[in-house]
N, C-alpha and C positions, 0 to 999 in steps of 0.2 A: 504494500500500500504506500502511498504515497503522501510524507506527513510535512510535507511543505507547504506553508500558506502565506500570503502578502499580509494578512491582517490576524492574526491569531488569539485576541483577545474577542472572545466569542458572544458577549454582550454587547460590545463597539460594533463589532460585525454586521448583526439583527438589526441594530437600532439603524446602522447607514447605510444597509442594503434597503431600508424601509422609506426613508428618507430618499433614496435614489429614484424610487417608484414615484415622486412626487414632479420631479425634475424632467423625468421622459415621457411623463404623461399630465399634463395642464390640469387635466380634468378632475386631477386627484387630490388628496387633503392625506395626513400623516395624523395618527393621535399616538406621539412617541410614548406617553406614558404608559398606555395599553396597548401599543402593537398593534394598532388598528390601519390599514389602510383604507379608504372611500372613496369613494362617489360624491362630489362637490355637490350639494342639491343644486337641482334641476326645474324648471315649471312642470313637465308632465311626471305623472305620479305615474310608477308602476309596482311592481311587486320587488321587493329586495330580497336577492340572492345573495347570500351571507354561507364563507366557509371558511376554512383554516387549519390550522395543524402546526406542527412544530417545524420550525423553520430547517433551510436544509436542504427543501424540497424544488425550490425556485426553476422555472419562473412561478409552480405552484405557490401559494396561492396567491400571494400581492400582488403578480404579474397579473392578472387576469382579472383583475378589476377594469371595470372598463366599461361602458356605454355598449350594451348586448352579451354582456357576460356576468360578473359579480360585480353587487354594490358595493361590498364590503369581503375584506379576510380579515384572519385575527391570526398574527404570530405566535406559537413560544417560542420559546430557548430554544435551541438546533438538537432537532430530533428526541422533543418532548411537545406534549400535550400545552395550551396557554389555557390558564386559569378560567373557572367560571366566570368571575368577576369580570375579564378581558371581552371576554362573547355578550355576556348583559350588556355590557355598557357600548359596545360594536354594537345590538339591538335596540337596544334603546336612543341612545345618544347619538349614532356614526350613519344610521340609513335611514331612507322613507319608509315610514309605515305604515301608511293611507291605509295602502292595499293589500299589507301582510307582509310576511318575513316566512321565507323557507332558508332554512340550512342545510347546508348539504354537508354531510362528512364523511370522512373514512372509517372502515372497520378496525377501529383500534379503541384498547379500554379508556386509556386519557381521554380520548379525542369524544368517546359517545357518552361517558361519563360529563366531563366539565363543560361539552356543548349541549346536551341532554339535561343538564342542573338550568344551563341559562335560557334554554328554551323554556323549563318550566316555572321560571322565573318570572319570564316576559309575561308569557300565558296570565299570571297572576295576577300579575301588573295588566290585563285587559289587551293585551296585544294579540292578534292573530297571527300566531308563526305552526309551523308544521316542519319537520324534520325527516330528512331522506339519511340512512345509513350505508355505503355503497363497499359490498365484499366480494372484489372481482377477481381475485388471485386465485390460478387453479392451479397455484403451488401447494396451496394445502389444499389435503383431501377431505373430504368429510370424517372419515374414522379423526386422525389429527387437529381439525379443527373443533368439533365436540358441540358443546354449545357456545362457543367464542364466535364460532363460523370464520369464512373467510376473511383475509386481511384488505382494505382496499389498497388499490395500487393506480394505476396510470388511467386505467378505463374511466376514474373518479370525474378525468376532466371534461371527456364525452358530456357524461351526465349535466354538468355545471353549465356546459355549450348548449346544449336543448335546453337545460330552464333558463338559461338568463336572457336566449333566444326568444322563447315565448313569451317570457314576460314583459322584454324588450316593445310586444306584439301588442299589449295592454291586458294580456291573459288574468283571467282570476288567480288567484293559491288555491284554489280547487284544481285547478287544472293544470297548472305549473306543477304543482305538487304532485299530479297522479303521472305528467309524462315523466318528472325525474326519476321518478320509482319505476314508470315503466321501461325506460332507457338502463334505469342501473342491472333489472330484473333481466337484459336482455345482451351484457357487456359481459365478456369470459378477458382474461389477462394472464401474463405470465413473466417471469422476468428472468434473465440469469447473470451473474458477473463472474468477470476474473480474479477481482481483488475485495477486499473487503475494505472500506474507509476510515479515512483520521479524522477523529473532531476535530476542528480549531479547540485550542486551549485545555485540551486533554493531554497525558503522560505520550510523551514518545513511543510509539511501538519498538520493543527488545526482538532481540533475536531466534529469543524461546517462543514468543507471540504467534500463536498459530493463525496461518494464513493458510490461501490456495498456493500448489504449486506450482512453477511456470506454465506447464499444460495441461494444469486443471482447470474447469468451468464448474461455480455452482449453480444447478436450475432452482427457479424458487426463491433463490436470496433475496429477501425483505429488504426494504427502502430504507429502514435501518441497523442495517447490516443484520439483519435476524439470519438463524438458519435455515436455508434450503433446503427444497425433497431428497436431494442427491446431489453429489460429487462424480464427476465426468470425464475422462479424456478422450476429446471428441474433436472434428474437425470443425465447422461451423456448419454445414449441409447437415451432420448427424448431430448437431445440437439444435438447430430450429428442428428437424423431424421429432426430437423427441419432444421440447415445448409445445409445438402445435398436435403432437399425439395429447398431450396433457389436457391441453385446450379442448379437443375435439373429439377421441375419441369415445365416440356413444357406449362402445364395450365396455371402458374403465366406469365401475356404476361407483367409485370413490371419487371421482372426480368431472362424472359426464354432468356438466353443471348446464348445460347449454346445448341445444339440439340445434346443429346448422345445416342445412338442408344445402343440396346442388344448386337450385333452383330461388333460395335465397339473396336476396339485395344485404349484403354487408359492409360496412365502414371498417377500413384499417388503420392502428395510429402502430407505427413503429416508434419507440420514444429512445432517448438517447439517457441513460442514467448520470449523465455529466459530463464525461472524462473518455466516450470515442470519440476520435475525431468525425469530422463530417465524409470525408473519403470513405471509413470503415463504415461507419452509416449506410453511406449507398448502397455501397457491397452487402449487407445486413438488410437494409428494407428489398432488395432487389431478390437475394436467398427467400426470405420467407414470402415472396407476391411469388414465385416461380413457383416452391411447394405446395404453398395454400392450392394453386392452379392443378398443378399434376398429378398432387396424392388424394388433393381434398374435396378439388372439381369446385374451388370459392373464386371467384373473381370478385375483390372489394368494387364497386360502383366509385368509392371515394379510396384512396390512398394518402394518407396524415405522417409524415415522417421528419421527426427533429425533434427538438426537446421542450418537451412538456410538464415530468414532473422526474427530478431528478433525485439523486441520493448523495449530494453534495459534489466531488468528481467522483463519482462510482465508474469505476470501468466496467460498463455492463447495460445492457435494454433493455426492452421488455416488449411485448407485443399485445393489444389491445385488436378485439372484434367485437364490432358491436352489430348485431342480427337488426337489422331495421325493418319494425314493424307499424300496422296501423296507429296512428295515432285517436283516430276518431274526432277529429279538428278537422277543420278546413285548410289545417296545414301539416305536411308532411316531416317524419323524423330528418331526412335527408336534408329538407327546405332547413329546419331547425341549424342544423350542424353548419348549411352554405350560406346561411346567415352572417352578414358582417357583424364586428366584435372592434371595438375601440380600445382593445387592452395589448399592451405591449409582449404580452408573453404570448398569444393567440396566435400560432402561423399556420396561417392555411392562405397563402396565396393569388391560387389558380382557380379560376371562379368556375362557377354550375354551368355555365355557357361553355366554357371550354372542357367542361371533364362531359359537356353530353355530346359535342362533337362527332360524330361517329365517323368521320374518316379514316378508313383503315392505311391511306397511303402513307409511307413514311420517306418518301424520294421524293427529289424532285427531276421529272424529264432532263436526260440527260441531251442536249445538243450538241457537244462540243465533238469532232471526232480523233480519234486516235491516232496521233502523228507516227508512220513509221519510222524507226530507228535509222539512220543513216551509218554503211558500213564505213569504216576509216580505207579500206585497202591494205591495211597490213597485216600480215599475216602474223603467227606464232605457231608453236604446238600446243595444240590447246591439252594434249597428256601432261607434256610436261609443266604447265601453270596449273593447271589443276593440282597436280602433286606440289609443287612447291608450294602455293597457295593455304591447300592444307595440314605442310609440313609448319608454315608459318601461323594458323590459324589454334593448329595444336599446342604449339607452342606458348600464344598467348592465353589461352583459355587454362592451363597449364600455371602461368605467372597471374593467375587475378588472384588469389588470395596475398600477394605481395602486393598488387596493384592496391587493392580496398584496405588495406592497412596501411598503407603510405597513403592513401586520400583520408584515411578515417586521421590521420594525422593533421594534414593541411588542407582539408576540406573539408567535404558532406560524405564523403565516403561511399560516392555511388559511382564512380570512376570504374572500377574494377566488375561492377556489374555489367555496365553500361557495353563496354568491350566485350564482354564474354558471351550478352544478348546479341549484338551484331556480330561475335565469330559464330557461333552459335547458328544463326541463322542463314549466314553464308554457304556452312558447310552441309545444311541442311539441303538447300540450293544447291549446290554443288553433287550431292550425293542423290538428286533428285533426277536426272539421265545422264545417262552413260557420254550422251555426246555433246559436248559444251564448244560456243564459236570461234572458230579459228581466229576470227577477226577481232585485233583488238579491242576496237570500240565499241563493238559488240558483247565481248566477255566483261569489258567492264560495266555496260549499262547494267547486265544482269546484276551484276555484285553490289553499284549502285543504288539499286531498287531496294535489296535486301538491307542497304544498310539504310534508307533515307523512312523503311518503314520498322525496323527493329532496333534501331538506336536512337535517341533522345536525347535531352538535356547538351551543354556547347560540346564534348565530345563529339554526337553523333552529326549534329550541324557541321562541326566543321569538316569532318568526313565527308560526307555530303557533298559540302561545297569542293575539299577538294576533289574528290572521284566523276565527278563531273565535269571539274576543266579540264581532268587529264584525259576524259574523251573526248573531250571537245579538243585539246591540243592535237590530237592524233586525227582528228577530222582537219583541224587546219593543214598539217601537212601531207594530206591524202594524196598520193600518186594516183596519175590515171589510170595502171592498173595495177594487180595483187603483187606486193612486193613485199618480202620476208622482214620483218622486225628488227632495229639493231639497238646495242645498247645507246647509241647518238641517238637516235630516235626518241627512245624511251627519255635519255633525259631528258630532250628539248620537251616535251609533253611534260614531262615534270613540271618544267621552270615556267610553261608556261600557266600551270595549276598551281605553283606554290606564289606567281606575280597576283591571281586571283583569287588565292585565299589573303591575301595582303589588305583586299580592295574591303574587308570586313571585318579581320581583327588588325589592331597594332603589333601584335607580337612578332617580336622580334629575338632572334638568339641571343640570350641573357637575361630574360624577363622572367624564365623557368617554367615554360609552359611546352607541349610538345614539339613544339618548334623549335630545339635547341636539339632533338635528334632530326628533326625531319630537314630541318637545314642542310645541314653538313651535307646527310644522304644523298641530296638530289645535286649540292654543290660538286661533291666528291665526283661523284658518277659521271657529271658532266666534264668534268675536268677532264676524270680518268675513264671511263668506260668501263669501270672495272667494279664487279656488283662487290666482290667482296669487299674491297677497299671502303667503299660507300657502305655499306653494312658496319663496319667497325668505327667508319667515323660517323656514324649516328649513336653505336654504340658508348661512343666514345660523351659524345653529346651529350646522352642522359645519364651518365653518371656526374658528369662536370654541372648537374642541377644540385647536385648533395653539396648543401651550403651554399646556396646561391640565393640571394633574397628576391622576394618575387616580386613582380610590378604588373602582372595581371592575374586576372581571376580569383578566386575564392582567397585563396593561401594569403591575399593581400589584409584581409580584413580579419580572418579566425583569426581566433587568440590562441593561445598555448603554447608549449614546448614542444622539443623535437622533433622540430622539420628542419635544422641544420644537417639530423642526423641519415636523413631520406632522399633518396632521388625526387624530381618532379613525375607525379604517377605518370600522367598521360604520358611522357615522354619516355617513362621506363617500358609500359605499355606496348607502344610503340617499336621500343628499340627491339625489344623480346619478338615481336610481329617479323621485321624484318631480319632479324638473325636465323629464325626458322623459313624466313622466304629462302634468305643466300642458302641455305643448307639442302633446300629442296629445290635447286636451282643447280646446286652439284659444285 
């Protein structure tokens, strides 16, 4: 887990993360004493949606305050229950209550206890409030849950999106009231993490502190930090099968909490527990809309993916279905949900008009046509660059764990990858028919292609750019007709690729970038015609980067030690490519 925090005093925390909700949304009012956040009154009176929970949870619940969501939340302390007292006086004092007061809460003792005291509080006091209790977790089963019942978790916010929606509408609390319960009655959830979390301003986690280990997953893990149904090592394809078995399976009679039919209209919210990034997200709402499809025959109508109610940075999601049924209103659960919401924590985007779209196309007509390749006229043996090609391509892929340790030094350390996806793919290429083209400019488009669609990031660019002037070099000096390859040849196509990689970076030899082997090589060569000469003064090259301070790229700005003691990767990289070229060249 990970126990680093920018603010660790865990009361300063609550009070200016509450305080922040005022600042990114106008409309809103702060009662620091009570941890109240609101709804500035308004002229039109509607029903006030009031919820809360121990903080922790963000954007739950202060985020979602907001004009078509909640009137009001009410804080505790991070990952506790706030006081009776805190919710009376959020009812009483902090919303409109013309029209009534529903609370929505989760399935937790703090939470239905001290919102359950102030509800009957109000009531007392004459107030018309009603309370929804939401337990969507089919991490716990029934035998384990008992009469606690389930925990609520993420599906909570659905519910809070349809009442604050209708009431938005001028809805009664009769009716507000029955769709929240029948939305809650109708939401299955599930959650799982990698790590378990650090409070702000709790003890350091020790070394004996039992955690998950590197590739375990818990399912089930509670939003704070409770235990899970089980412990797992699993790929993520066979971690959502087994959540959405949890979720879904009619068989499990311990946990078939929710009947989802083929032929069912369902909402999905994929929620991010804090602390995945948003790339892993995709990959994660993408896995489970593919399964839900293939095993489960679900197609969500709506897809909700990001972060909704989190577990402080919990490494871990959770996945929310909500079965959308008649409302018996003139307006639909669906409508409910695409309902706009003026609260900063609310993301849902992409509106009802484009998710009803029904355009299956995903192209657009293509016009443009397919320029043929123009031969250069010189010939080679295309055996023998094939061999050598891959005696040099083995070679490098061979040096990438030298490479990625020397980047992970003075860079980001994707250097070594970066080369081994483009040898990789070449040779894939390459081992893909037997007969590859005689003609220069032709064997290197091929290679070309492979590198300008399998390598990335400036390595792969500058590849790119130069394997392309060096066919194009070989086209500029095209004989009229088939004439045999020489090494003059070869270098003028060089020089005239290494003048056009010039025209895009400044690198120059002594700046410590590949350029400090690639120089030499194509200088030497031309000089002397002699491959191996040009091999060893490239070699030569990138070792003269060990201790060489750098004046482009990454290495210029990381911090740390230890790049005195390194070659420049690409150029090592490199050098390693063409000493397995000269060796397979004979």
């Amino acid at each position: 887990m990970s126990a680093k925090h920018f603010i660790t005093d865990p009361n300063h925390l609550v009070r200016t993360a509450l305080e922040a909700c005022t600042r990114t949304n106008p409309s809103l009012a702060v009662d620091l004493d009570n941890k109240v956040v609101y709804r500035k009154p308004s002229q039109q009176s509607t029903v006030s949606i009031v919820s809360g929970g121990g903080s922790g949870h963000e954007p739950s619940f202060a985020s979602f305050v907001g004009d078509g969501l909640l009137a009001g939340a009410v804080a505790g302390t991070i990952f506790a229950s706030p006081a009776a007292e805190q919710v009376r006086r959020a009812i009483l004092d902090r919303v409109d209550r013309k029209k009534g007061v529903l609370v929505v809460v989760m399935n937790y003792t703090g939470d239905v206890l001290n919102f359950g005291m102030a509800v009957e509080k109000a009531r007392a006091s004459g107030i018309e409030v009603e309370m929804v209790i939401v337990g969507d977790d089919a991490g716990v089963g029934r035998e384990r849950g008992g009469k606690v019942g389930r925990r609520g978790i993420a599906g909570t916010v659905l519910v809070q999106k349809a009442a604050g929606a209708l009431a938005a509408r001028g809805a009664s609390l009769k009716d507000v009231h029955r769709i929240a319960q029948l939305t809650a009655e109708n939401v299955v959830s599930i959650g799982a993490s990698l790590s378990h979390v650090h409070v702000p301003g709790r003890d350091l986690p020790s070394a004996n502190d039992e955690d998950l280990k590197i590739d375990e997953v818990e399912i089930g893990m509670g939003i704070h930090n409770e235990e899970g149904s089980e412990k797992m090592t699993s790929d993520l394809p066979g971690m959502v099968n087994t959540m959405l078995a949890h979720m879904l399976d009619s068989q499990d009679k311990d946990r078939a909490f929710l009947s989802v039919r083929r032929n069912d209209e369902t909402v999905l919210l994929v929620n991010n527990l804090g602390g995945v990034s948003p790339l892993e997200m995709g990959g994660i709402a993408n896995e489970v809309i593919e399964q839900l499809g293939s095993v489960w025959g679900v197609k969500p109508v709506r897809v909700l993916s990001g972060t909704y109610m989190t577990s402080l940075n919990g490494l871990g999601f959770s996945i929310s279905l909500l079965r959308l049924v008649d409302t018996g209103l003139d307006v639909s659960m669906l409508d409910l949900l695409d309902a706009p919401a003026e609260a900063t924590g609310w993301s849902a985007s992409i509106s009802a008009k484009t998710w009803g779209n029904g355009s299956e196309s995903t192209t657009w007509e293509t016009t443009s046509e397919t320029v043929e390749a123009k031969p250069s006229n010189f010939e080679m043996d295309p055996t023998l660059a094939k061999k050598a090609l891959i005696r040099g391509l083995d070679r490098l892929i061979a040096a990438e764990p030298d490479v990625t340790r020397y980047d992970t030094i003075v860079g980001d350390g994707d250097c070594g990858i970066g080369l081994k996806r483009g040898a990789d793919g070449i040779l894939k290429q390459l081992n893909k028919t037997s007969k590859q083209p005689s003609d220069v400019a032709l064997f290197l488009d091929k290679i070309t292609q492979v590198v300008e669609t399998n390598m990335d990031g400036t390595s792969g660019a500058l590849y790119a750019i130069f394997l392309n002037a060096l066919a194009h070099g070989f086209r500029l000096q095209s004989p009229s007709s088939p004439t045999q390859v020489t090494p003059q040849i070869w270098a003028q196509a060089l020089q005239t690729s290494l003048e056009a990689l010039s025209r895009y970076t400044p690198a120059k030899p002594g700046d410590r970038t590949l350029i400090d082997a690639l120089h030499p090589f194509v200088e030497t060569l031309s000089r002397t015609g002699n491959v191996k000469s040009a091999v060893e003064a490239a070699d030569a090259g990138a070792k003269g980067t060990k201790g060489m301070k750098a004046s482009l790229g990454r290495t210029v700005y990381v911090g740390g030690e230890g790049w005195q003691g390194v070659p420049d990767p690409g150029a090592y990289g490199l050098s390693e490519f063409l000493m397995g070229l000269g060796e397979g060249l004979g």
